[in-house]
C-alpha positions as CSV (number, residue, x, y, z in Angstrom):
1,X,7.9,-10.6,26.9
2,X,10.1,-11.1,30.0
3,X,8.3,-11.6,33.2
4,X,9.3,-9.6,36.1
5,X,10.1,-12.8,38.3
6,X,10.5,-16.3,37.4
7,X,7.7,-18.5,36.6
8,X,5.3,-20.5,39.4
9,X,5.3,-23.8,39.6
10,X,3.3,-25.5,36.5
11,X,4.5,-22.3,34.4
12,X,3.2,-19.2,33.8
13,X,0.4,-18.7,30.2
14,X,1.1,-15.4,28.4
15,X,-1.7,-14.5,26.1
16,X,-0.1,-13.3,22.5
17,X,-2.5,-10.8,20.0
18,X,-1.2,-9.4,16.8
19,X,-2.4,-6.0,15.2
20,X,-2.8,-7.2,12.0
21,X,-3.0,-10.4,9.7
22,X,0.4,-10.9,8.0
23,X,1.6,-12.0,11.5
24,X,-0.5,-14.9,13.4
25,X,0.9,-15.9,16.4
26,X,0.0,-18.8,18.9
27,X,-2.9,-17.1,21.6
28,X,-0.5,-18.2,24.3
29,X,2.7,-19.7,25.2
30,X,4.1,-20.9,28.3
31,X,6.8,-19.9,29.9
32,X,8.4,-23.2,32.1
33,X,8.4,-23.0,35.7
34,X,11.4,-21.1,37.1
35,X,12.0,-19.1,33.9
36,X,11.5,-15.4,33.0
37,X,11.3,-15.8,29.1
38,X,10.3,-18.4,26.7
39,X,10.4,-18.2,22.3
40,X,7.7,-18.3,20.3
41,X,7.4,-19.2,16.3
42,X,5.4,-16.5,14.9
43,X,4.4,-18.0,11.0
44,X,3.8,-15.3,8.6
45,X,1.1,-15.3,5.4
46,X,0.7,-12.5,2.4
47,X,3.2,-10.3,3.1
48,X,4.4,-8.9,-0.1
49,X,6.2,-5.5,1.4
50,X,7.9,-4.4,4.8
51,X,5.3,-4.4,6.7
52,X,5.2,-3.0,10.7
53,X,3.2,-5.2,12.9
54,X,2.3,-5.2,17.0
55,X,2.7,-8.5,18.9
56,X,1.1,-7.6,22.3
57,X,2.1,-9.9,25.1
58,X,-0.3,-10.3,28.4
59,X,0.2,-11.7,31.6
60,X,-1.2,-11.2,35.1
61,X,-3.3,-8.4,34.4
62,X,0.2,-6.4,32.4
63,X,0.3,-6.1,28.5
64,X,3.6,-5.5,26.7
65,X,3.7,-4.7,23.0
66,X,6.6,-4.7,20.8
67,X,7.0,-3.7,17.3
68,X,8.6,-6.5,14.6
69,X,8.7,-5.5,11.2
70,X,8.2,-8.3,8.4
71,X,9.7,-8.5,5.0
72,X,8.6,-10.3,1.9
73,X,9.8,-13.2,0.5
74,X,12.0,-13.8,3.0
75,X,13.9,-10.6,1.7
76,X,16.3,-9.2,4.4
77,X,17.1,-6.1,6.0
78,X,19.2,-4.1,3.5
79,X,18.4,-5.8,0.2
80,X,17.6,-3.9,-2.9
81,X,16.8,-4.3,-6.6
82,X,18.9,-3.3,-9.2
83,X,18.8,-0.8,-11.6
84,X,19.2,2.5,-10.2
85,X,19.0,1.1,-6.4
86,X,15.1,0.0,-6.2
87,X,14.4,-2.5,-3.3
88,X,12.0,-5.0,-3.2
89,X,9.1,-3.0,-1.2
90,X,7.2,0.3,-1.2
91,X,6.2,0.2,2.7
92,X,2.9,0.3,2.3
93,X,1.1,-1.1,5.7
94,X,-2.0,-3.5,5.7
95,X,-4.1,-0.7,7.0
96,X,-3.4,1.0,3.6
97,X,-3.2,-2.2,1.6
98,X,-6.5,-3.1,2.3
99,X,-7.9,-0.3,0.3
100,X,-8.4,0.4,-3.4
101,X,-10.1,3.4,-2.7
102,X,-8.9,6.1,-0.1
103,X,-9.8,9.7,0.0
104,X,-9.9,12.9,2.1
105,X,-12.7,14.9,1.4
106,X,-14.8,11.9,-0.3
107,X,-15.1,9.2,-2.8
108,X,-17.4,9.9,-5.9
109,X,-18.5,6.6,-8.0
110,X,-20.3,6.5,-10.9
111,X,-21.1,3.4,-13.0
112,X,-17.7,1.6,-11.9
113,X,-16.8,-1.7,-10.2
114,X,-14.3,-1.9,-7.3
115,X,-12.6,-4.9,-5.7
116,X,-11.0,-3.7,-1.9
117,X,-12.3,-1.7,0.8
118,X,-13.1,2.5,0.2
119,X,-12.7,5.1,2.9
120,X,-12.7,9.1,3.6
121,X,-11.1,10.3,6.1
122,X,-12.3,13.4,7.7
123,X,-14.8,13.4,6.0
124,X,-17.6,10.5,5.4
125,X,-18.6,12.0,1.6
126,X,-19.1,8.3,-0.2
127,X,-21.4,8.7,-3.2
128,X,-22.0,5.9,-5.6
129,X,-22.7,2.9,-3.8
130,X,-24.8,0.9,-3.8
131,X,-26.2,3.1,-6.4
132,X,-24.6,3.0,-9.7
133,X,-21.4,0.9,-8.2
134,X,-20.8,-2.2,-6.5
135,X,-17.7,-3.2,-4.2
136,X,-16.6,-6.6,-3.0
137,X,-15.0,-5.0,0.5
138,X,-16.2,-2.7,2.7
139,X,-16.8,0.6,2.8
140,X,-15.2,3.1,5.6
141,X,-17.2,6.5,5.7
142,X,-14.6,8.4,8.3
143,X,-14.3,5.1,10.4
144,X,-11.1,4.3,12.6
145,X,-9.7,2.3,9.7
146,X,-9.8,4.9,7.3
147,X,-8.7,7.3,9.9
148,X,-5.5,5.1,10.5
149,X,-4.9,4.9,6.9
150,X,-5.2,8.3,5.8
151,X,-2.7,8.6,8.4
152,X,-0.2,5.9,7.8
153,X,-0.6,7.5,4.1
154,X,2.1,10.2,5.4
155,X,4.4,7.5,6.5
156,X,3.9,6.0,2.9
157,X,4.8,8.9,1.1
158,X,7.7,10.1,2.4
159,X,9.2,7.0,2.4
160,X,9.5,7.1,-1.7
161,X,10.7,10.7,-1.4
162,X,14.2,9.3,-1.9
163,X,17.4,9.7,-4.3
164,X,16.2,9.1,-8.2
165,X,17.5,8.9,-11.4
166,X,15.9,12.2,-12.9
167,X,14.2,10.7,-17.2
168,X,15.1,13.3,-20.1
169,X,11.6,13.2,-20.7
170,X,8.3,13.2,-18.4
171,X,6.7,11.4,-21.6
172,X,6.8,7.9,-20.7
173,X,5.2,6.6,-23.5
174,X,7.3,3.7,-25.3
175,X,9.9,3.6,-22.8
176,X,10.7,0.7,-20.2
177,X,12.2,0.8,-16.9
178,X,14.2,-1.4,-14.9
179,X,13.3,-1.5,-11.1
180,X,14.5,1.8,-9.4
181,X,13.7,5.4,-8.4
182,X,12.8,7.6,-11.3
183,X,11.9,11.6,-10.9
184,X,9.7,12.4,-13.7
185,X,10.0,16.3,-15.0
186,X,6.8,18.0,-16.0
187,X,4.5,17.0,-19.0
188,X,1.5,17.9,-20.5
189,X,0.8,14.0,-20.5
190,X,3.3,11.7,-19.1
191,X,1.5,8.9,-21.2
192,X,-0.6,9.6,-23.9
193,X,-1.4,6.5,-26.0
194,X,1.4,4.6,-25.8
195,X,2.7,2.2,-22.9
196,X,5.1,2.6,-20.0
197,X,6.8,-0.9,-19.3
198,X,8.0,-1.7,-15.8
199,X,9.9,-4.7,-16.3
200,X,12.3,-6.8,-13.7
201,X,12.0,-7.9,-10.1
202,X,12.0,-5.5,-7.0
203,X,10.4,-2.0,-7.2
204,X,9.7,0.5,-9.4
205,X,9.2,4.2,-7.9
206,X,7.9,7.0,-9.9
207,X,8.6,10.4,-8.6
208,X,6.3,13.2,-10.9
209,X,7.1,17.3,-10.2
210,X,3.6,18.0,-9.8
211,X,0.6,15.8,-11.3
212,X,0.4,12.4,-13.2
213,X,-1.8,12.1,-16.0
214,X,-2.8,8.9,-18.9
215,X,-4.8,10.0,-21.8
216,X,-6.5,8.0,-24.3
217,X,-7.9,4.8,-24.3
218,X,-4.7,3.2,-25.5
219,X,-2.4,4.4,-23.0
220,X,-1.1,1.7,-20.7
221,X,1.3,0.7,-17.8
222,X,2.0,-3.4,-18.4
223,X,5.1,-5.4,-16.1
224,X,7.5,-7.9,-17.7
225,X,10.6,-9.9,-16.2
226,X,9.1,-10.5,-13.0
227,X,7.8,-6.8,-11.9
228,X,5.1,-6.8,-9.6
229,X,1.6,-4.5,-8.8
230,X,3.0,-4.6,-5.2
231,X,6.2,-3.1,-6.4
232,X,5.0,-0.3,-8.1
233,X,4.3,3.4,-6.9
234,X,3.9,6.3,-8.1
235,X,4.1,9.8,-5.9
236,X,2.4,12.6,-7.1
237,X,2.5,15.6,-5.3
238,X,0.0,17.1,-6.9
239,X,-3.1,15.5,-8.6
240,X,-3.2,12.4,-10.8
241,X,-5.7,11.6,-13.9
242,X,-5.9,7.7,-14.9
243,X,-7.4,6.5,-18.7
244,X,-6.4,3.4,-20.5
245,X,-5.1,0.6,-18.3
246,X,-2.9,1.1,-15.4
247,X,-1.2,-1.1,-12.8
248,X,0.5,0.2,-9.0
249,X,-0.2,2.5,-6.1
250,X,-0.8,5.7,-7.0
251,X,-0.7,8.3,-4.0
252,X,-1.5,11.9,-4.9
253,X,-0.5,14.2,-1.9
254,X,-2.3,17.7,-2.8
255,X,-4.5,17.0,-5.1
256,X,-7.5,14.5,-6.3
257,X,-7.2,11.3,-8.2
258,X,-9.6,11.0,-11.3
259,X,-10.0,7.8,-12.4
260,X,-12.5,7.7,-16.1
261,X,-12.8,4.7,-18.4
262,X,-10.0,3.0,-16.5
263,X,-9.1,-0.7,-15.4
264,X,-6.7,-0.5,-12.6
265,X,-5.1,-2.9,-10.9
266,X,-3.9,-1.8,-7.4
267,X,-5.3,1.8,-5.6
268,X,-6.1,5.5,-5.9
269,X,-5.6,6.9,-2.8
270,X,-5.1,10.5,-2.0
271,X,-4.2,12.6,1.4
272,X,-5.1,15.9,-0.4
273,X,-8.8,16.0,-1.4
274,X,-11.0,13.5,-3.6
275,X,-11.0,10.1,-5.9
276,X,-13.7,10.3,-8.5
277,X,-14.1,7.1,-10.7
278,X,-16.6,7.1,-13.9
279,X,-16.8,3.9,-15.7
280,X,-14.0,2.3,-14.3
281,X,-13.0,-1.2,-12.8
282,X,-10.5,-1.3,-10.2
283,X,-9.0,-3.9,-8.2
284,X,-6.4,-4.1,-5.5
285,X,-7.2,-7.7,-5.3
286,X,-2.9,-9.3,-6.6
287,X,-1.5,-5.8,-5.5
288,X,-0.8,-6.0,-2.0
């Protein structure tokens, strides 16, 4: 912030406020008698993507905001993964990292555990908890959090809606991927029994036609050589089915995300319509 005139005598306290948690700033800082501007340290905790985040400055009754965007592991602007030209972040805010559960037109639980917050937004159709499931995070029934969300969701999206390396195949099963962007073609079941390994630091982006869908109890996503949850999405543009074990962000854009007899680690969330979970765990908790 830079005052409009220099600074009284004995200085001048500006009040600092962040808009989220990944960057704590001091609540003031003074700016020195005589002086327009002063520089602040602003430490950072927990950010594991590029994350946006509002540093609002107040003094004498004015409030100035400015944007600063943060980047994980002290990872610079620019840098990027290898292996078909994956970075090292999917741009996914903390107002969407916070849930593990985000839906449209509702959430439907049924005899499932979930660690992280679940929202709707428009709509407030949450069935299932306390019921038959239980949730260490809060619930957001069409609040202002899932509101902003939903809508950051957008933003999400289309930001992994870039260049790809297009797989022969959109069966995944047995094959392992080095970080990058991959466009899946169409499949009856992209993995069915087998596993899809995401191995190797930075991020891994899966790009599918039209929906996303693990069969069978066997079928699983697992990460080697330093991949990440955090660096693992998957954009469907469609509708997504999860079975087996899975790991990442999966954001369906259309359609609904059904999650049965799964353990995920990371979030179904969904701009389109509905999640529905039966018997499954899921945790976002090591995925943000």
């Amino acid at each position: 912030m830079t005052l409009d005139g220099p600074a009284p005598d004995g200085g001048a306290v500006v009040a600092l406020a962040s808009s989220g948690q990944d960057a704590r700033p001091p609540a003031t800082v003074n700016v020195s008698a005589g002086n327009r501007t002063a520089t602040v340290t602003i430490p950072t905790a927990g950010v594991s993507s590029v994350t946006e985040v509002v540093i609002t400055a107040s003094y004498a009754g004015v409030s100035k905001p400015v944007q600063i965007r943060l980047f994980a592991n002290g990872a610079l602007p620019g840098g990027g993964g290898g292996g078909g030209g994956g970075g090292s972040s999917l741009n996914i805010p903390s107002t969407v990292r916070a849930f593990a559960l985000l839906g449209s037109s509702g959430v439907t639980c049924t005899a499932s555990t979930v660690v992280g917050d679940v929202g709707s937004w428009p709509l407030a159709a949450i069935t299932g908890f306390p019921a038959t499931c239980s949730d260490a995070g809060t619930i957001h029934a069409a609040d202002g959090a899932a509101q902003t969300a939903h809508n950051d969701l957008a933003n999400v999206y289309n930001s992994w809606t870039q260049p790809c390396q297009t797989l022969a195949s959109g069966l995944l099963d047995g094959i392992t991927l080095a970080p990058g962007v991959y466009c899946v073609p169409h499949a009856a079941s992209n993995i069915n029994g087998g596993t899809l390994t995401l191995t190797g630091s930075g991020t891994h982006i899966l790009r599918f036609t039209d929906t996303f869908i693990m069969t069978g109890a066997a079928s699983a996503i697992s990460l080697s050589g330093g991949a990440t949850c955090g660096g693992v999405g998957f954009q469907i543009p469609v509708s997504g089915t999860l079975t087996g074990r899975a790991i990442g962000t999966f954001l369906a854009n259309t359609g609904a995300v059904t999650a049965t007899n799964v353990v995920l680690t990371g979030r179904a969330v969904t701009f389109g319509t509905a999640v529905t979970m039966t018997n499954a765990t899921i945790s976002n908790a090591g995925c943000n």
